[in-house]
C-alpha positions as CSV (number, residue, x, y, z in Angstrom):
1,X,12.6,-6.0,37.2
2,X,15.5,-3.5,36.6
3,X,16.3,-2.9,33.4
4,X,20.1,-2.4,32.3
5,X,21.4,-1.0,29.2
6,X,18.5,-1.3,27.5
7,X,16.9,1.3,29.4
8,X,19.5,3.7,27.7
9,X,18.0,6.6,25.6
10,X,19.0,5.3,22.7
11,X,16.6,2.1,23.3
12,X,13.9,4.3,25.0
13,X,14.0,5.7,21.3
14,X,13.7,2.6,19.7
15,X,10.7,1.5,21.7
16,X,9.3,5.5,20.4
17,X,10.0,3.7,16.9
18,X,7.3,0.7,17.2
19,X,5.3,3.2,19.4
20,X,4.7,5.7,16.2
21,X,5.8,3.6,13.4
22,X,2.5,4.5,11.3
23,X,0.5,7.6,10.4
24,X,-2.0,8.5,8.0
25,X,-2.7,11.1,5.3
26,X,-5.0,9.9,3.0
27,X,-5.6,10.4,-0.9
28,X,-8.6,9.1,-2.3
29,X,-8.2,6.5,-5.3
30,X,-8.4,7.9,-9.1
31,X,-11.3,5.3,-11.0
32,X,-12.8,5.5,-14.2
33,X,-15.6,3.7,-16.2
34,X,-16.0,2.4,-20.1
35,X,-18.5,3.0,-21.6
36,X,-20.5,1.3,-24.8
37,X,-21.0,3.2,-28.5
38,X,-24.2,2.1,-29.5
39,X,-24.6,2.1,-33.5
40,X,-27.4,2.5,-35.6
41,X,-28.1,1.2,-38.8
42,X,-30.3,3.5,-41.6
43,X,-30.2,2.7,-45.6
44,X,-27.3,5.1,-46.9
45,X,-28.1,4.8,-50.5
46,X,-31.8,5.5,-52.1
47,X,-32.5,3.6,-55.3
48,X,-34.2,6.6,-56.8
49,X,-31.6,8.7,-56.1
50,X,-27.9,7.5,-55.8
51,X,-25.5,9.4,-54.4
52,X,-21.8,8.8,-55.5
53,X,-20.3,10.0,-52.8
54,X,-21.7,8.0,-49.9
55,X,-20.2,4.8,-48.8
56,X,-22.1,1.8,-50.9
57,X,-20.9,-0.2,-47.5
58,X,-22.3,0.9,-44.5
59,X,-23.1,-2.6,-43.4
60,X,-18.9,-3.3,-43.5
61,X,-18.1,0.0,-42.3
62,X,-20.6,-0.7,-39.0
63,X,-19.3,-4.0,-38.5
64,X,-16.1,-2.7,-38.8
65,X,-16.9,0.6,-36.0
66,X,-18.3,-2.2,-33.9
67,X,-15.1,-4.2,-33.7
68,X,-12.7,-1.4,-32.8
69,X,-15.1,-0.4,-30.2
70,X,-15.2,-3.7,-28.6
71,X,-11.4,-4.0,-28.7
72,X,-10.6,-0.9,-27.2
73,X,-13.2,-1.6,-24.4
74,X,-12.4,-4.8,-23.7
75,X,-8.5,-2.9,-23.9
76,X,-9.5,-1.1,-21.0
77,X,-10.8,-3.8,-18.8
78,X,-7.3,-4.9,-18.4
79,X,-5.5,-1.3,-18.1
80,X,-5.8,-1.3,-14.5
81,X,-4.0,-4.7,-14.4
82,X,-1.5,-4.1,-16.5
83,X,-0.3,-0.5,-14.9
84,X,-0.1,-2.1,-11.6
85,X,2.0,-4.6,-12.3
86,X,4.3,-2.3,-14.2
87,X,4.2,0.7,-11.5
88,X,5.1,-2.2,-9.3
89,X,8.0,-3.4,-11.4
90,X,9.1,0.3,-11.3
91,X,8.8,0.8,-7.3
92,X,10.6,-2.4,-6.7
93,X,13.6,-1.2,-8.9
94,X,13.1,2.5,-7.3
95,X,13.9,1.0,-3.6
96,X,16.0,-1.4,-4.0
97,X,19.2,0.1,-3.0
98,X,17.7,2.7,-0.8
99,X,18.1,0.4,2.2
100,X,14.4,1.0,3.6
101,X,14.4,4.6,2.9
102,X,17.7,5.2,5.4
103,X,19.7,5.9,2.1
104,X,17.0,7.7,-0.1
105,X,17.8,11.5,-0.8
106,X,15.2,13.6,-1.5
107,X,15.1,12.9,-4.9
108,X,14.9,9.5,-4.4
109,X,11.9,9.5,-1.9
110,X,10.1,11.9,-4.4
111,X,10.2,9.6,-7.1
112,X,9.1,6.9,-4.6
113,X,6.2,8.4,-3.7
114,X,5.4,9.9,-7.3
115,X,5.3,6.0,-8.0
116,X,2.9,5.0,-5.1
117,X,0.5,7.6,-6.1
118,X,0.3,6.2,-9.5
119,X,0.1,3.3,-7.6
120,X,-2.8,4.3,-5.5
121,X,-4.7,5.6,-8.6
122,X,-5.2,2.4,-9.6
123,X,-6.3,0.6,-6.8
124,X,-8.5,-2.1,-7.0
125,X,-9.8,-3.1,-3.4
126,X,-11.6,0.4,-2.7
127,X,-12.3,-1.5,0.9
128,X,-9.0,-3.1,2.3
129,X,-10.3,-3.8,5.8
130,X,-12.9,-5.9,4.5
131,X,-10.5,-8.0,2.7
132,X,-8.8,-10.7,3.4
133,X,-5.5,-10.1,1.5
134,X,-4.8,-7.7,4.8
135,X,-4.8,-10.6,7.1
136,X,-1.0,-11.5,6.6
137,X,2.4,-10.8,8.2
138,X,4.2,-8.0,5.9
139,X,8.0,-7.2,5.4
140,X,9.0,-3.5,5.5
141,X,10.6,-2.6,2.2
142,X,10.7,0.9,2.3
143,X,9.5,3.9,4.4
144,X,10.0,7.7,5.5
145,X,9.1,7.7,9.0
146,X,12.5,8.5,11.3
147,X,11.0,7.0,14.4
148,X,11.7,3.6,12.2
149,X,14.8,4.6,10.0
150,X,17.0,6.5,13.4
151,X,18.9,7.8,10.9
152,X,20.7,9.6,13.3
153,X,22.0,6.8,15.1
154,X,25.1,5.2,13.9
155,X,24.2,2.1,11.6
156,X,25.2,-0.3,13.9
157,X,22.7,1.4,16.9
158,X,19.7,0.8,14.1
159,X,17.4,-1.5,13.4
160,X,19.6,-4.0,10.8
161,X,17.4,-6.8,10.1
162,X,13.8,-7.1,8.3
163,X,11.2,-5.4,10.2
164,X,7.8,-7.4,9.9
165,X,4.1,-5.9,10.5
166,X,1.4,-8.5,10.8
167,X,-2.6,-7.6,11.0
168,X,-5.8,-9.8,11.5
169,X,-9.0,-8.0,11.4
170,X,-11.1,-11.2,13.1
171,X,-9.3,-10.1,15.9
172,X,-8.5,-5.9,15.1
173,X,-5.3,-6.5,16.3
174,X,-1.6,-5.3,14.6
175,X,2.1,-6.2,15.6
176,X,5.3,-4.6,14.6
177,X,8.4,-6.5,14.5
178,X,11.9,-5.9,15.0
179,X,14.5,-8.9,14.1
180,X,18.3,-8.1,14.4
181,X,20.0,-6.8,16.2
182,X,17.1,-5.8,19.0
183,X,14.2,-8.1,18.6
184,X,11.3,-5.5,20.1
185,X,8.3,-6.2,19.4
186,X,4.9,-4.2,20.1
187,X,1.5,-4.9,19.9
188,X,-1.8,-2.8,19.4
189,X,-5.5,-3.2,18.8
190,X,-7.4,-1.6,15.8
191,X,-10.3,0.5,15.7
192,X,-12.0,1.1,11.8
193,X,-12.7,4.4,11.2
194,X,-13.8,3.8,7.7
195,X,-13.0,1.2,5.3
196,X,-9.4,2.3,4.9
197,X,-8.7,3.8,8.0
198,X,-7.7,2.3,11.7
199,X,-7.0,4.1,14.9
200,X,-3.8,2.0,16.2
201,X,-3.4,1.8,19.9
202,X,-0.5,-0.1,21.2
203,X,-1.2,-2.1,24.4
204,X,2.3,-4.1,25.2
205,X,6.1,-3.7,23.9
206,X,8.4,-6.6,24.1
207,X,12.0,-5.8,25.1
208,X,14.2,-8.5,22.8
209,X,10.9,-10.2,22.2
210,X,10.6,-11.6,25.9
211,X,10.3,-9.0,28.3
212,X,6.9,-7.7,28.3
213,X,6.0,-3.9,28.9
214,X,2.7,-2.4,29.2
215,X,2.2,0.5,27.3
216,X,1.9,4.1,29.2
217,X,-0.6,5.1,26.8
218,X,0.8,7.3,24.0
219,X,0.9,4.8,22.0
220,X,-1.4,6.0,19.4
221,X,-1.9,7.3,15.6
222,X,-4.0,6.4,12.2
223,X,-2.9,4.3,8.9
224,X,-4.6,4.1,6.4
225,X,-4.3,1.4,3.8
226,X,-3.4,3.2,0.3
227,X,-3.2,0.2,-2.0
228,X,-3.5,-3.6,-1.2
229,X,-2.9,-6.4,-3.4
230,X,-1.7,-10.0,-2.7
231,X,2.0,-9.0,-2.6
232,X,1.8,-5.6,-1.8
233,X,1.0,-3.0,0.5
234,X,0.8,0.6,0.4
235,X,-0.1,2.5,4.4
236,X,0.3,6.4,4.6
237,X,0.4,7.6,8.3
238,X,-1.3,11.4,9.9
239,X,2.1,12.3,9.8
240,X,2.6,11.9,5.9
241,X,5.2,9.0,6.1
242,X,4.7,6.3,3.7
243,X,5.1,2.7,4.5
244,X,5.8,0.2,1.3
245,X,5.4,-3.6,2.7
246,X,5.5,-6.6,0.8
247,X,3.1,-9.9,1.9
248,X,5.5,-13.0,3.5
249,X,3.3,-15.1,5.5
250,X,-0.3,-15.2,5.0
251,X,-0.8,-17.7,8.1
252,X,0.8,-16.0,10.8
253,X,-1.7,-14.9,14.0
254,X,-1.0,-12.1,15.7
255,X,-1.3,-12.4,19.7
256,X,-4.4,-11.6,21.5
């Protein structure tokens, strides 16, 4: 079937977009461990010889040891928690305006990515592809990659509406979504390299979601999943962009 404006350039580079949408660099996350004071308790004070200056209440003064050390580990059970949800409080505010990255200066995507490092530090699921949080179809807040963004394009030859990714791992298979005012679509199967890392391959591109194209082939790069929770997602491409998505449907199937 001939194709008509939409095999212009400027759509052949939009199909480049879904094409290399996500690379990987990674950085491993930052953990640490509590650990226990164990306390001791000996008679400070000899009735034969008294000493004045030692405490005449070590029993209090243990008891008392004991209690701060409990507190501050139990403290640090719920560190973790408590900086991701403010580091996420922060990112949210720090992209906001920045219209998916299109409008970030370079100060503004340093601070953003300052902030998902943090972020990343504090990861809890050290094994994303094992869990089922990943399974889910995720908006596109925020990212650095140009192949997305076209920044070079005037605003109204860019991708305007929300831009969706959806995974399921039963199947290994991803799909990248474009809503207004194009409607592409591609899809690609995954292959775990580690429990972080996929090799994406796309396989078919949908031209305004209804024509379908088979890919040539060149279709291919690594993501690797940086942070995961269930509202967020962190990815880092091999071409150092960062991709921030947020969770919207955690029932949606991606084709086969």
């Amino acid at each position: 079937m001939a194709l008509t404006s939409s095999s212009s350039p400027a759509f052949s580079t939009s199909i480049t977009a879904l094409l290399k949408s996500h690379l990987q660099s990674p950085k491993e996350p930052i953990t640490c461990s509590p650990s226990f004071l164990t306390l001791t308790s000996k008679p400070l004070l000899s009735s034969t010889n008294p000493n004045p200056k030692i405490n005449p209440f070590p029993a209090q003064n243990a008891v008392s040891l004991k209690w701060r050390t409990k507190v501050s580990f139990f403290s640090g059970l719920f560190t973790k928690e408590k900086n991701a949800k403010i580091l996420k409080y922060e990112l949210f505010n720090a992209i906001a305006l920045l219209d998916r990255g299109a409008e970030a200066t370079p100060e503004d995507q340093e601070r953003v990515d300052q902030i998902a490092l943090e972020l990343e530090a504090v990861n809890q699921i050290k094994e994303p592809l094992k869990s089922s949080l990943l399974n889910e179809k995720w908006e596109l807040l925020y990212t650095t990659s140009q192949s997305v963004l076209q920044t070079k394009r005037p605003k109204f030859l860019r991708p305007n509406g929300k831009i969706y990714q959806a995974i399921n791992l039963d199947t290994l298979r991803a799909q990248n979504m474009e809503t207004w005012p194009f409607f592409n679509q591609a899809t690609a199967n995954l292959v775990p390299i580690n429990p972080r890392r996929v090799a994406v391959k796309f396989d078919y591109f949908r031209i305004a979601g209804l024509i379908p194209i088979k890919s040539p082939g060149s279709g291919r790069g690594q993501l690797e999943i940086t942070y995961l929770d269930e509202e967020l997602r962190i990815s880092r491409g091999d071409r150092g962009n960062l991709f921030i998505l947020k969770m919207v449907d955690p029932s949606y199937r991606v084709p086969l």
